[in-house]
BAFI-254925 format. One record per residue: x, y, z of N, C-alpha, C in turn. Coordinates in steps of 0.001 Angstrom, whole numbers, plus 500000, padded with zeros to 6 digits. Atoms other than C-alpha are relative to their C-alpha. Example, Ala and Ser with C-alpha at 12.3 -4.5 7.8 and 13.67 -1.06 7.14 Angstrom:
500890498810500000512300495500507800500900501200500000;499180498810499940513670498940507140499230501090500730;
# end
This chain:
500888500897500721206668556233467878498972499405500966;500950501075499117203237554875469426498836500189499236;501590500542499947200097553572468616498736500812500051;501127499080499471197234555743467923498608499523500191;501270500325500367194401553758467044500025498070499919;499863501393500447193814550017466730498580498951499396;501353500202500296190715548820465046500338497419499695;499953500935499620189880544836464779498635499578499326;501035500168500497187603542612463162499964498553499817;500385501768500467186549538719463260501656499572501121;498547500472499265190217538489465639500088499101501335;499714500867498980190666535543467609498138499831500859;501773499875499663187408536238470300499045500894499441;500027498851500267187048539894469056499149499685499030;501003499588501309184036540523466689500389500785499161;499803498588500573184861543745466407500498501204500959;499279498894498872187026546447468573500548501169498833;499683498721500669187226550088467167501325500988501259;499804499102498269189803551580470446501337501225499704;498840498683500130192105555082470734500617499893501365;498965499986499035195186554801472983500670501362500320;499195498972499690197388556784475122501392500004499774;499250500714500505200648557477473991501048499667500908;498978500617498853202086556151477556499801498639500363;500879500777499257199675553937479714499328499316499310;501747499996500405197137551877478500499883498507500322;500201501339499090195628548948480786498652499287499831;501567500878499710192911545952480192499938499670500724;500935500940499052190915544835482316499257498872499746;501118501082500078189081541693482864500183498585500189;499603500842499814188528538510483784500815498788499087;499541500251501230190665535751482279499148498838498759;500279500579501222189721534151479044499090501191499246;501060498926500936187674537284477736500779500877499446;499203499280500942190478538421475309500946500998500518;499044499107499206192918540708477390501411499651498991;498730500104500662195853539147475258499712499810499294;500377499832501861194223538839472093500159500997499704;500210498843500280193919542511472185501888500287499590;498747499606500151198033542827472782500751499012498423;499661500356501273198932539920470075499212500298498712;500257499060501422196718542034467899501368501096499362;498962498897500311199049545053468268501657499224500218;498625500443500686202347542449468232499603499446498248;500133500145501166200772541526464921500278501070498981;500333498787501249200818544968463409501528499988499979;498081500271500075204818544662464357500525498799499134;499001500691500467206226541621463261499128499091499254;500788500540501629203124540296460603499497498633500274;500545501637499339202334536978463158499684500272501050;500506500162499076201063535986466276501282499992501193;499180500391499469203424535993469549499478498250500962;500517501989499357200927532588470679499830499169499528;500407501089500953199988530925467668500846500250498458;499776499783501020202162530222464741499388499580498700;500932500069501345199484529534462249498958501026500470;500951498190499857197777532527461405498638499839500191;501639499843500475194124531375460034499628499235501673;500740500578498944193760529884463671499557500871500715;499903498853498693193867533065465271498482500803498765;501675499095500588190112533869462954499095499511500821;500609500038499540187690533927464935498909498779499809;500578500981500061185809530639465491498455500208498875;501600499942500834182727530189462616500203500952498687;499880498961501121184220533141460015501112499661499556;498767500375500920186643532983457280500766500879499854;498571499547500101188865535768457719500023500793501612;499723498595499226190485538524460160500760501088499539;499257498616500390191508542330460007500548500442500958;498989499159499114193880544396462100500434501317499267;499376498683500343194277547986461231500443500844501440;499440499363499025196558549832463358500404501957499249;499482499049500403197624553697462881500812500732501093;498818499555499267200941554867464132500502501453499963;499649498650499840202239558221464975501732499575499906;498564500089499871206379558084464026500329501102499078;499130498867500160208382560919463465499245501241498889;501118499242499997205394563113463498499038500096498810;500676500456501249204012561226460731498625499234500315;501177500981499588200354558968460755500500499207498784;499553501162500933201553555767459344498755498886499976;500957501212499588198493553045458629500486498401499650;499950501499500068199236549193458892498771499214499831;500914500747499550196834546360458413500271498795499490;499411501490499795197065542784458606498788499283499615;501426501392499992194198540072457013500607498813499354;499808501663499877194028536266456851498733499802499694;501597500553500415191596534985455166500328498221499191;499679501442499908190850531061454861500275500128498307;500038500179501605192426529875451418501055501086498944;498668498627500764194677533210450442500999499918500934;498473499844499162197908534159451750499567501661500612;500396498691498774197939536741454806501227501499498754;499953499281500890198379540128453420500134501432500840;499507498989499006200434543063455028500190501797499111;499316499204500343200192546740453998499803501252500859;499540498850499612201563550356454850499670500412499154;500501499022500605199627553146453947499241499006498838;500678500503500870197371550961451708500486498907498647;499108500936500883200080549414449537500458498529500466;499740500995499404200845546090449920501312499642500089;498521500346499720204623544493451039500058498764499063;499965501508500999205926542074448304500477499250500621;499699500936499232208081540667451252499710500146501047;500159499445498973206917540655454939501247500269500383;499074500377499247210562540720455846500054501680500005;500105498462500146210263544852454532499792500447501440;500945499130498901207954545559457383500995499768501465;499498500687498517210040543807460552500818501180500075;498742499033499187212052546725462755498952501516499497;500731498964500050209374549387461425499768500251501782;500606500536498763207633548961464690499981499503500744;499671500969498986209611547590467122499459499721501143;500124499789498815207884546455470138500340498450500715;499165500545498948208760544299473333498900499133500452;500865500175499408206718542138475029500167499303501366;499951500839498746206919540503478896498958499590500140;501355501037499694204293537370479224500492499020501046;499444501238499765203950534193480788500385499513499720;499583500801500751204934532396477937501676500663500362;498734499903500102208202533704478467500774499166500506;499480501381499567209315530387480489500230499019499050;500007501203500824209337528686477458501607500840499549;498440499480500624212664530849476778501040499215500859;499200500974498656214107528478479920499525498775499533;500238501596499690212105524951479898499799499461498461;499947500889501110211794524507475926501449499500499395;498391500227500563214525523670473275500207501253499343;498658499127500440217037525572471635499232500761498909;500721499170500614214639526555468820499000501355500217;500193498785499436213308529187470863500493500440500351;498908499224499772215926530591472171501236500508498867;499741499537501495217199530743468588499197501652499326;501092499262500430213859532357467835500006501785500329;499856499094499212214330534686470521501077501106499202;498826499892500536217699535836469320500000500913498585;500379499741501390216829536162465565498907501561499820;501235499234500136213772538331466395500733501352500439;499546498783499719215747541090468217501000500441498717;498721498873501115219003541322465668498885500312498906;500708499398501046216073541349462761499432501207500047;500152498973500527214565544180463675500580501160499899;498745498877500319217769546547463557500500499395498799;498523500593501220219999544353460442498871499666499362;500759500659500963217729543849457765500812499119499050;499107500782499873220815542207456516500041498702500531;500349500965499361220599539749458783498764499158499843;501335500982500683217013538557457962499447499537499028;499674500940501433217733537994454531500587499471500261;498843501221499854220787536323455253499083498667500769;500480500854499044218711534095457832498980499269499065;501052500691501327215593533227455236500840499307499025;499606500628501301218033532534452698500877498675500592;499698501151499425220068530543454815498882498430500282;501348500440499485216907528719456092499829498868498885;500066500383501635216243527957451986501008499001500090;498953500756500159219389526680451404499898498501500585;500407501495499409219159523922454161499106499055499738;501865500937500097215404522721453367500553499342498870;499380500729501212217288522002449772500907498715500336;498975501096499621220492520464451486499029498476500406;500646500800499072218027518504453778499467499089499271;500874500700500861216100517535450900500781499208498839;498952501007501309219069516239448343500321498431501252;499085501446499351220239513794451656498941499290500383;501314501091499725216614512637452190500117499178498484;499870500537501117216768511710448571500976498930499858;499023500639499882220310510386448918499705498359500863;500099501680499392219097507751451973498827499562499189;501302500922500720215928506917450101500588499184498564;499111500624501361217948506102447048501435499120499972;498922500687499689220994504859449025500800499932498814;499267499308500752223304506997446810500715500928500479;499790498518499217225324509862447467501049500374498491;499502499546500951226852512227444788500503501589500811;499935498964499184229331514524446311500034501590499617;499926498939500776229385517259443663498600500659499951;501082499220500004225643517775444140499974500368501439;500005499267498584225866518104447946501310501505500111;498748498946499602229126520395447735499265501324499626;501160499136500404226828522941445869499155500728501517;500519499769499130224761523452448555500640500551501234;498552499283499213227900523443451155500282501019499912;499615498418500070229058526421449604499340501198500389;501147499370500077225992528445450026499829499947501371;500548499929498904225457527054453316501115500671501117;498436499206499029229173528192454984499782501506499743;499764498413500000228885531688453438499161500639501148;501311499401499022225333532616454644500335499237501990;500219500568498560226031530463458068500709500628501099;499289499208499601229325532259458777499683501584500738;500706498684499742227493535743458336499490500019501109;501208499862498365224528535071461293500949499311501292;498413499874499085227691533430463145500293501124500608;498592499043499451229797536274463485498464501338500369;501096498698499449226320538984463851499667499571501079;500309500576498846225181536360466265500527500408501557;498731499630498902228255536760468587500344501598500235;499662499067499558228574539995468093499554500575500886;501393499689499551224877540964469216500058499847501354;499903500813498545225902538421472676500548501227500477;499232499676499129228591540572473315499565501769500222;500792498717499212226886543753473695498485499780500570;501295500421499326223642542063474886500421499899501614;499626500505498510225202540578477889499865500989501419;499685498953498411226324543340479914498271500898500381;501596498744499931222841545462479230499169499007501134;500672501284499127221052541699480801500670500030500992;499416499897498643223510541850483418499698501222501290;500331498751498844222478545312484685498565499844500242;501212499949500000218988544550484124499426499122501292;500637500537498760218746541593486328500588500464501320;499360499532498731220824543350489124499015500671500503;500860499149499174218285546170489251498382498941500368;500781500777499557215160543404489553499994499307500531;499967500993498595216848540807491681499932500188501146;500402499883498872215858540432494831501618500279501018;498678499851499057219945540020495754500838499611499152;498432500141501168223601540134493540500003498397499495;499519501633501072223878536699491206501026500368499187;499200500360501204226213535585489070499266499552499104;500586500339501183224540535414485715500752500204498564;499392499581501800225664535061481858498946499311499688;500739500557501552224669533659478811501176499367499044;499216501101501097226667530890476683499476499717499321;500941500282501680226447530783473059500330498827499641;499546501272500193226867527415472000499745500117498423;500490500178501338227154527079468257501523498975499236;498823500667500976229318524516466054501063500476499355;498597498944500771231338527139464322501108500468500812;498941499613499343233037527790467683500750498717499596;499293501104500138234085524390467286501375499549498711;499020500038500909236172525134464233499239500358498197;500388498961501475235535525938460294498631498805499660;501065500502500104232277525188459131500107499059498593;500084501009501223232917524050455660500965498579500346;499223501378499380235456521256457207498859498857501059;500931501089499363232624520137459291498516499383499688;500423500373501100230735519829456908499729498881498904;499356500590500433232750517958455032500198498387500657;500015500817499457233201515696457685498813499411500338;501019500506499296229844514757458406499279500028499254;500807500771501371228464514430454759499264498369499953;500246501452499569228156510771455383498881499663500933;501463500092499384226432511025458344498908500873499879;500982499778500268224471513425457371498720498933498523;500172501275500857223285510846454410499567499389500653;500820500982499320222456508250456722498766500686500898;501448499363499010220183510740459410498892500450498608;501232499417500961218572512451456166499555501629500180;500063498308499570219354516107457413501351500468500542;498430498906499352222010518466458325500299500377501203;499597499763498840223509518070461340500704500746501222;498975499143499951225903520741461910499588501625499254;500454498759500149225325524274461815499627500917500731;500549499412499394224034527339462798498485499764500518;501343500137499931220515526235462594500007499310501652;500047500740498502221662524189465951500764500728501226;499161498408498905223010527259467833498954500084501075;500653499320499087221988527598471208500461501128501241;499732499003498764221862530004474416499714499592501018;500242500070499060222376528767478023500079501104500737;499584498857499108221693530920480733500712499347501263;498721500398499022223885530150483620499729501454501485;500220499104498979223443531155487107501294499378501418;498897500141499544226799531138489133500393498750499547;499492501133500791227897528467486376498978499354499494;500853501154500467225165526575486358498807500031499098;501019499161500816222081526475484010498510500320500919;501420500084499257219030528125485327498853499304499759;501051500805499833216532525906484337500215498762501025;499770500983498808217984523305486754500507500278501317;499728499513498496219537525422489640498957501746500159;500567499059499456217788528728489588498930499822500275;501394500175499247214547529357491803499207500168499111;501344499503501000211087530228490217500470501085500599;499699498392499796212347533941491407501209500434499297;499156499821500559215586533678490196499648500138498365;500086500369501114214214532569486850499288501063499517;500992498595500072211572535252487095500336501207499324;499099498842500057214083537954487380501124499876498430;499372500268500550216666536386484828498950500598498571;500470499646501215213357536497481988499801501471499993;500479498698499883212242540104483304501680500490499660;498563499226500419216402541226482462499786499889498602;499795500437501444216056539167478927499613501205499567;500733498764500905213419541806477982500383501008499981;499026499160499933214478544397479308501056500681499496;498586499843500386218111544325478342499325499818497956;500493500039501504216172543468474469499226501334499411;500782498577500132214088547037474833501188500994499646;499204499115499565216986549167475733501123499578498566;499139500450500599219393547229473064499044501006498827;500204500285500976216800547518470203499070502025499914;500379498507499349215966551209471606501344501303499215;498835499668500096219485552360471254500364499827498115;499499500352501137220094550820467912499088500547498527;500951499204500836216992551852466074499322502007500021;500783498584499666216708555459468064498923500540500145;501743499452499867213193555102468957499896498817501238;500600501204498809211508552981472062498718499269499520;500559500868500422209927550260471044498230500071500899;501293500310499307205999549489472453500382498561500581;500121501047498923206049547549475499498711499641500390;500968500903499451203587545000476011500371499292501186;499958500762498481202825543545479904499075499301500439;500883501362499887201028540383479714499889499361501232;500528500942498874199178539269483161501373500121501293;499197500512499052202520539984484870499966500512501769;499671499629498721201646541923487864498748498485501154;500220501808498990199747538056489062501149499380499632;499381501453499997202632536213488298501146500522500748;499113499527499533205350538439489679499878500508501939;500036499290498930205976539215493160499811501759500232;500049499216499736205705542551494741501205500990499417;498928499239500113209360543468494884500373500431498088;499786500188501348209869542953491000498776500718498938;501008499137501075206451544612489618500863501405501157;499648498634499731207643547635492031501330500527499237;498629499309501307211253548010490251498987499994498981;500716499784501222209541547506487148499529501152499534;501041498847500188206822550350487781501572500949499959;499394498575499957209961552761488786500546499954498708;499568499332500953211417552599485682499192500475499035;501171499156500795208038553312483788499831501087500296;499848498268499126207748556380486426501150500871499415;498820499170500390211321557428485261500221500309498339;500570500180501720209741556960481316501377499832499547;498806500901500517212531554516480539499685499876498754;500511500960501590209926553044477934499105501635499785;500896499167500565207553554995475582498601499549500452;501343500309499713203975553688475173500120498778500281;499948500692499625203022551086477480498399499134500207;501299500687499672200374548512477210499741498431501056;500707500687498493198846546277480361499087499291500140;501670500917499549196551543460480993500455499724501333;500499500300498193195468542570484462498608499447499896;501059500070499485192418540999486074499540500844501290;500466498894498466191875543641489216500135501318499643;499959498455500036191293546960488344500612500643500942;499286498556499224192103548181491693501690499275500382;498168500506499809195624546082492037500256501108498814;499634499149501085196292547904488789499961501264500578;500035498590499794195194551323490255501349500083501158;498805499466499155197651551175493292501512499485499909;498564500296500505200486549610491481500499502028498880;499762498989500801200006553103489124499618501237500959;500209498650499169199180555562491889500658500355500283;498824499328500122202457556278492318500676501121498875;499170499439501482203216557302488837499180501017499033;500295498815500559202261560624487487500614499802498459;499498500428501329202190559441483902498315499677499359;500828500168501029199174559491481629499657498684499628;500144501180500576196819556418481103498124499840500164;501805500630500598193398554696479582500178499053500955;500656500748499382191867552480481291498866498994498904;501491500690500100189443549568479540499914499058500427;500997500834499208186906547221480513500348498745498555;500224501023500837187182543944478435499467498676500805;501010500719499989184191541474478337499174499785499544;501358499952500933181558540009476831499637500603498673;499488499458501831183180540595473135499662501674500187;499802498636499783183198544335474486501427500572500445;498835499401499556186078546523474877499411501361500104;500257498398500118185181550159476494500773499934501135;498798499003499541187077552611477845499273500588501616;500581499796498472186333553364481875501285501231500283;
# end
């Protein structure tokens, strides 16, 4: 599966980009702020139907115009598949395959799996738990479509719960036959992404464990601890128990929705003992070990996106990196950079097929 074509219109800086890819290599250029990652959260848009920088869509239209387009056309299992994606101010964003439109976006997620390594990926360490949720959710969805109903509907459910106990303190009432309702609904579905949750860890782990071995600079002790309330015992009992206070906060306190993932570096968590290298290495495994998982499970290699990382990464860590592109670990691989020629002698090693463009000055051509 890769990427043949990617056309563009009113997107973010982008006027207008018509461009044909390779189906290995394919590297921007240019200095920064002149769209180099607009171009890639174009093509994570044609995957998963949003932005990986901005979660409101109509922001990502191009300053002064009222909508944007994204047509992509995919080559999978020697088929030409077309996607396209518009937002326009005032309608609802609007996703279809082959010209038809999706009655749910949730259809489209795991078509088109791809990967991405950025900067933003520190926010998988220094934010809260809702991203590392996020994180989580996004890989099992696109293998278990199962799972991402269960998760939406779950989702539902709560906003209701949430919304009978806002009612409850505003009314300083409580009626336990209308909350139990909800309870029920919320243990089944909560149980489900529970037990997929855990399962997912326990074959995630070891894949992240080999990943950061081959990019660390030297042997760590690393995991990953799932933290979620349900270890703590049965969900509808705690539940139960915390009706009350949920009533007084005005939301549901208990749950999966509050599931998180520490990473842990010889015990401890890396956002407070590991280095900026350690941490480096730890996000470059996450992905990694998330390619190869979601590789395996779907029987196709996902599109890897490589956002700005050969400035933020040391030497030793873009060179592993490159060898496993050399050893075509991944399929089609797309690249921003500002230095053309850093880019050329990080790839002069690697006898592997690749474009080259120039991005600037609302231009994108091909060098």
């Amino acid at each position: 599966m890769h990427l043949k074509k990617l056309s563009a219109v009113n997107f973010k800086n982008h006027s207008e980009v018509n461009l044909e890819f390779s189906p290995e290599i394919n590297v921007f250029i240019g200095n920064n702020g002149q769209g180099k990652t607009n171009l890639l959260d174009a093509i994570y848009f044609l995957s998963f139907c949003k932005s990986f920088l901005n979660p409101i869509d109509k922001q990502s239209i191009k300053i002064d115009e009222k909508f944007f387009l994204i047509n992509g056309s995919f080559s999978k299992e020697d088929k030409s598949i077309d996607i396209s994606v518009s937002v326009q101010q005032g309608q609802k964003k609007k996703v279809k395959k082959n010209k038809k439109e999706y009655e749910r976006l949730a259809e489209h997620i795991g078509q088109f799996p791809t990967v991405i390594i950025s900067p933003y990926d520190t926010n998988l360490i220094i934010e809260g738990s809702d991203t590392r949720r996020k994180f989580i959710d996004s890989i099992i969805s696109q293998y278990d479509r199962m799972y991402l109903d269960t998760l939406i509907r779950y989702n539902k459910v709560l906003q209701q719960r949430n919304a009978l106990l806002k009612q409850f303190q505003e009314l300083r009432i409580f009626e336990n036959e209308s909350i139990e309702v909800w309870n029920a609904q919320l243990v089944s579905l909560g149980d489900v992404i529970y037990q997929k949750r855990n399962a997912f860890l326990n074959d995630f782990i070891p894949v992240f464990q080999k990943y950061f071995n081959l990019v660390a600079d030297e042997a760590e002790v690393i995991s990953i601890s799932y933290e979620s309330h349900l270890t703590e015992g049965n969900f509808e009992a705690q539940l139960e128990e915390y009706k009350r206070k949920d009533t007084a906060l005005g939301y549901t306190s208990r749950g999966i929705h509050k599931d998180d993932l520490v990473f842990l570096i010889h015990g401890h968590p890396v956002k407070k003992f590991g280095s900026q290298g350690q941490q480096k290495s730890f996000l470059i495994a996450l992905k990694l070990a998330q390619f190869e998982l979601i590789s395996e499970l779907l029987k196709m290699k996902p599109i890897l996106l490589l956002d700005d990382i050969f400035d933020k990464l040391d030497h030793n860590r873009v060179e592993r990196l490159m060898t496993l592109v050399s050893d075509h670990a991944f399929g089609q691989v797309f690249v921003t950079d500002t230095d053309e020629d850093r880019v050329e002698k990080v790839f002069q090693k690697i006898d592997i097929e690749r474009i080259v463009f120039k991005v600037g000055g609302d231009q994108v051509v091909k060098i």
